[in-house]
C-alpha positions as CSV (number, residue, x, y, z in Angstrom):
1,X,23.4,-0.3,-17.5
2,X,20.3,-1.5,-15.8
3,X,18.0,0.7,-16.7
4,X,19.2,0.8,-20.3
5,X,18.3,-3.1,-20.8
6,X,15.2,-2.7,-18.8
7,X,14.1,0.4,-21.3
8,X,15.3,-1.8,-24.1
9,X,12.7,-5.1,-23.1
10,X,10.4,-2.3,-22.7
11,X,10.4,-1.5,-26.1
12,X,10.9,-4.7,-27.9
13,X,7.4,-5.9,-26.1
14,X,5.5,-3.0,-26.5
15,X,6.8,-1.3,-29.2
16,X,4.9,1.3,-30.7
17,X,2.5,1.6,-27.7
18,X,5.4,2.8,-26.2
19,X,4.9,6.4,-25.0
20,X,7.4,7.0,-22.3
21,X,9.4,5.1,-19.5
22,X,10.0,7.2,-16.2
23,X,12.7,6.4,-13.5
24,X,11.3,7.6,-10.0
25,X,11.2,7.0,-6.2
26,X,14.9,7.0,-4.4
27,X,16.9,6.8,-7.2
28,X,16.1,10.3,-7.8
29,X,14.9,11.8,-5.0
30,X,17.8,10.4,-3.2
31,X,18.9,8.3,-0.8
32,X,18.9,4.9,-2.9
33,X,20.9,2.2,-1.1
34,X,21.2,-1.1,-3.0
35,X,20.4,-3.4,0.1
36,X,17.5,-1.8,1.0
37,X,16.2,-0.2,-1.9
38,X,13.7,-0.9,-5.2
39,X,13.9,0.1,-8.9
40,X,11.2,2.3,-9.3
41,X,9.8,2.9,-12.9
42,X,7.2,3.8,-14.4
43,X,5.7,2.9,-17.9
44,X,3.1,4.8,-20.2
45,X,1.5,3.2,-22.9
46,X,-0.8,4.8,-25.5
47,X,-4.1,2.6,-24.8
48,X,-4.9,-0.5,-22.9
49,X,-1.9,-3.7,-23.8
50,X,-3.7,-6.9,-24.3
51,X,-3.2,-9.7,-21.2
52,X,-0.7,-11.6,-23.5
53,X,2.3,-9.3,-24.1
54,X,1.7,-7.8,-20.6
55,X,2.3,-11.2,-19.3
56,X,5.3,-11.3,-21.5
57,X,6.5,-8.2,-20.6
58,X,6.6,-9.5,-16.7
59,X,8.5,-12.8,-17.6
60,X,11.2,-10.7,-19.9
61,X,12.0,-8.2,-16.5
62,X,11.4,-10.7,-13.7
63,X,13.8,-10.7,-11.7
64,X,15.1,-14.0,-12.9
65,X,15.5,-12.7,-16.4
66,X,16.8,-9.6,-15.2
67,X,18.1,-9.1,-12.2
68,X,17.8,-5.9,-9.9
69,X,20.7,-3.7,-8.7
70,X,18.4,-3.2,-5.9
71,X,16.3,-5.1,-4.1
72,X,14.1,-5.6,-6.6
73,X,11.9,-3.8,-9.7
74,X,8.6,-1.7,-8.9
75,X,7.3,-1.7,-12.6
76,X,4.2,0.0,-13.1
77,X,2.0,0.4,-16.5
78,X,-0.5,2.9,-17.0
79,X,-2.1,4.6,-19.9
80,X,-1.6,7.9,-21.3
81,X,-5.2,9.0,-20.5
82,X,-4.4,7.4,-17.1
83,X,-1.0,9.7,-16.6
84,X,-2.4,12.9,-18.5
85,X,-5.4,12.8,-15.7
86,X,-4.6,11.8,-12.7
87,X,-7.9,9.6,-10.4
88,X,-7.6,8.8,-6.6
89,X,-7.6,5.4,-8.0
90,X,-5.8,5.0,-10.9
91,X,-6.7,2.4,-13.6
92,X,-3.5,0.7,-14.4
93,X,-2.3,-2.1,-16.9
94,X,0.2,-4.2,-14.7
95,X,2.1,-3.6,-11.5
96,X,5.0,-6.1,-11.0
97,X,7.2,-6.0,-8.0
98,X,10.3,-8.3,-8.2
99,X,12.6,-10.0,-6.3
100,X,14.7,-12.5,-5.0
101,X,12.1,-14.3,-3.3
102,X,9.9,-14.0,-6.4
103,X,7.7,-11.8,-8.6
104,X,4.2,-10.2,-7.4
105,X,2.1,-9.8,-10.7
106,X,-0.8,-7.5,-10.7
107,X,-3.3,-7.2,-13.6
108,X,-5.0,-4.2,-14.1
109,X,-8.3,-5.7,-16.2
110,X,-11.2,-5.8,-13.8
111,X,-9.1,-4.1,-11.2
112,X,-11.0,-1.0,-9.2
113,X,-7.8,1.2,-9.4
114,X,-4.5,1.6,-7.7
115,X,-4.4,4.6,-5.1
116,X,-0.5,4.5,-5.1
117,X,-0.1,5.9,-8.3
118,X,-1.3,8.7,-7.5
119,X,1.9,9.3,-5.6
120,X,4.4,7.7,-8.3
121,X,3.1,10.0,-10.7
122,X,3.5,13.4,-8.5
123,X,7.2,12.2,-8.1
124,X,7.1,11.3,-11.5
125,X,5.9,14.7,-13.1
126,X,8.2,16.6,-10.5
127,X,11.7,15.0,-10.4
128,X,11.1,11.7,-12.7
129,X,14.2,10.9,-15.0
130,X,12.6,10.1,-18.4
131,X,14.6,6.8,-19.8
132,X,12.3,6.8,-23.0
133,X,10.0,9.5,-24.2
134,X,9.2,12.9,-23.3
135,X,10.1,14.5,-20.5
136,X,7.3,14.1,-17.4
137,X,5.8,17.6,-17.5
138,X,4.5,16.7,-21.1
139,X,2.7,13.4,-20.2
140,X,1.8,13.5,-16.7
141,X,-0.9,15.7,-15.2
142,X,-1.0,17.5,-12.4
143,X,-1.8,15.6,-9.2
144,X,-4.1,17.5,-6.4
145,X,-2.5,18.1,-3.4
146,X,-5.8,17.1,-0.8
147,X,-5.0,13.5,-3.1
148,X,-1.4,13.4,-2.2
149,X,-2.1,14.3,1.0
150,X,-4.9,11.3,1.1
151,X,-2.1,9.0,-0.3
152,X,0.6,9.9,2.4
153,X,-1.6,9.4,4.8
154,X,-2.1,6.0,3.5
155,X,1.4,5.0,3.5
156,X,1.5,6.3,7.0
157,X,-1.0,3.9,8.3
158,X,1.0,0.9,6.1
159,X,3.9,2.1,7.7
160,X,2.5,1.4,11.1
161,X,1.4,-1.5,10.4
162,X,3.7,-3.1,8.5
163,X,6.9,-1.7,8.7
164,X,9.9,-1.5,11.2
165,X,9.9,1.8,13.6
166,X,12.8,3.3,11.4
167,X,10.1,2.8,8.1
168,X,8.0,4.8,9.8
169,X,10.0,7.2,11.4
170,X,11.2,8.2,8.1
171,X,8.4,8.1,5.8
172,X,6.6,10.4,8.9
173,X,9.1,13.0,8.2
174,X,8.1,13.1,4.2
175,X,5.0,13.3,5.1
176,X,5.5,15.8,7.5
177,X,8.1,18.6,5.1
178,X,5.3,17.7,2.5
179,X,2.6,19.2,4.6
180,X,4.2,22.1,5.7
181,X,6.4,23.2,2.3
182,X,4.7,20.9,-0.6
183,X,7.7,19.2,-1.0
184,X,8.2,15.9,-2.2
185,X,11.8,14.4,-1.4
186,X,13.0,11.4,-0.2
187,X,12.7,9.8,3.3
188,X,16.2,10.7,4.3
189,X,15.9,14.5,3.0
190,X,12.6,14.7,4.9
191,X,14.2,13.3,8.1
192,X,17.1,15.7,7.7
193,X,14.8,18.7,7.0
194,X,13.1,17.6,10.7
195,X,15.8,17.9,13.0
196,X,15.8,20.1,15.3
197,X,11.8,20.4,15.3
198,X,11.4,17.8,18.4
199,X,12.0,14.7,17.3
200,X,15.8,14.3,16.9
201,X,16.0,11.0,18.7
202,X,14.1,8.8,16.2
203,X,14.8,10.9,13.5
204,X,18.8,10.3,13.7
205,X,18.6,6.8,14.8
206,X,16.2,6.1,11.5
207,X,19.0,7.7,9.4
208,X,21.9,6.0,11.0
209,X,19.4,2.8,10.5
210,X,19.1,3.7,6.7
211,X,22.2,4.9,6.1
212,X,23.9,1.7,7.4
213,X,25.6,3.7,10.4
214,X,23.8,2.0,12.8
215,X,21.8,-1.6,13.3
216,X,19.6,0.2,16.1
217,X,16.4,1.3,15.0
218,X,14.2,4.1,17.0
219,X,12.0,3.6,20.1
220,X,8.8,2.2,19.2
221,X,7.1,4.9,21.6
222,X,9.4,7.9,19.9
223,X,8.5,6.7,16.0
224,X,4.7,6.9,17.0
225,X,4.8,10.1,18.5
226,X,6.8,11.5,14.9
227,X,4.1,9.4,12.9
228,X,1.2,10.8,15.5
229,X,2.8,14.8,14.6
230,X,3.2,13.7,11.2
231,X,-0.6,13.0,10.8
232,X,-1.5,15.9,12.8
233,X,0.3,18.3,10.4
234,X,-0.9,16.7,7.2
235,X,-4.8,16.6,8.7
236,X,-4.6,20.5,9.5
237,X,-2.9,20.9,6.0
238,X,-5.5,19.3,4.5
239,X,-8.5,21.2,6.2
């Protein structure tokens, strides 16, 4: 139901500059939860959207105009150019993240590039679930794998900054079946995959931690040693 009013304010502001709207991220990789999780979508428009119905278009799916099932709505809105050939840094049109606690708004005009999207759009042409348009293989390009590599190394390095040791536990473990088999699932698929490989400890207590079993999260000193393997795979990978 979301998603179909969310594809619907889509179209009534942009219309025929519409090419295609593309569910991705947990919902359908798997292991979406709705207390922990975003609404990750992403738009593709046929050429550059003036400033004034992109600033439209975040008002009508704020989150106080539309409210997530999820924690909130990760909206982003490239071009077609943009999707059919992938950059390190994508140009983009508008990235909104909403929430409860309010809406992050970012313009693309005069922007160097977004290196997440390079990522979005790899999950995007591989597993994406199109809710307007074409079907991903038709409209998005193929991303290289040294950039994906690049990019999860990235979110690696957020991760340890930034997020709890159960965050990083878990994204390690992507980053980690990635580098070995090339292939992109979620967090909890790639901690499942790594069991058994010498990390079990803060591998099952991030899943218990995700999967709401549990409110103890891994050993700081046992989530740095998976993120420190983690890195070490993906650096050999991508030599």
């Amino acid at each position: 139901m979301y998603c179909e009013r969310l594809t619907g304010r889509l179209v009534d502001v942009l219309g025929d500059d519409l090419v295609a709207a593309y569910l991705h991220g947990s919902a359908v990789l798997g292991g979406w939860r709705s207390d922990r999780s975003d609404v990750d979508v992403l738009a593709v428009t046929t050429g550059s959207i003036d400033s004034g119905r992109l600033e439209r278009l975040a008002a009508t799916v704020s989150h106080r105009a539309l409210a997530t099932p999820g924690v909130g709505l990760e909206l982003d809105v490239i071009t077609q150019a943009a999707a059919a050939g992938p950059r390190r840094a994508s140009p983009f049109e508008l990235n909104l993240a909403t929430g409860p606690d309010g809406d992050d708004v970012t313009f693309g005009a005069g922007h160097p590039g977004n290196t997440d999207v390079i990522l979005f759009l790899a999950v995007v042409r591989a597993c994406g679930h199109a809710l307007f348009g074409p079907q991903p293989t038709d409209v998005v390009g193929t991303v290289p794998r040294a950039w994906l590599l690049e990019g999860f190394a990235r979110e690696l390095d957020w991760a340890t900054a930034n997020g709890s040791t159960a965050y990083q536990a878990l994204n390690a473990a992507r980053v980690w079946r990635y580098a070995e088999q090339g292939a992109i699932c979620s967090k909890l698929d790639g901690a499942r995959w790594a069991l058994g490989r010498g990390h079990d400890g803060a591998l099952m207590d991030a899943i218990a931690f995700q999967e709401g079993r549990s409110g103890r999260l891994p050993e700081p000193a046992a989530a740095a040693a998976l993120v420190a393997h983690a890195q070490a795979v993906s650096r050999a990978a991508a030599s």
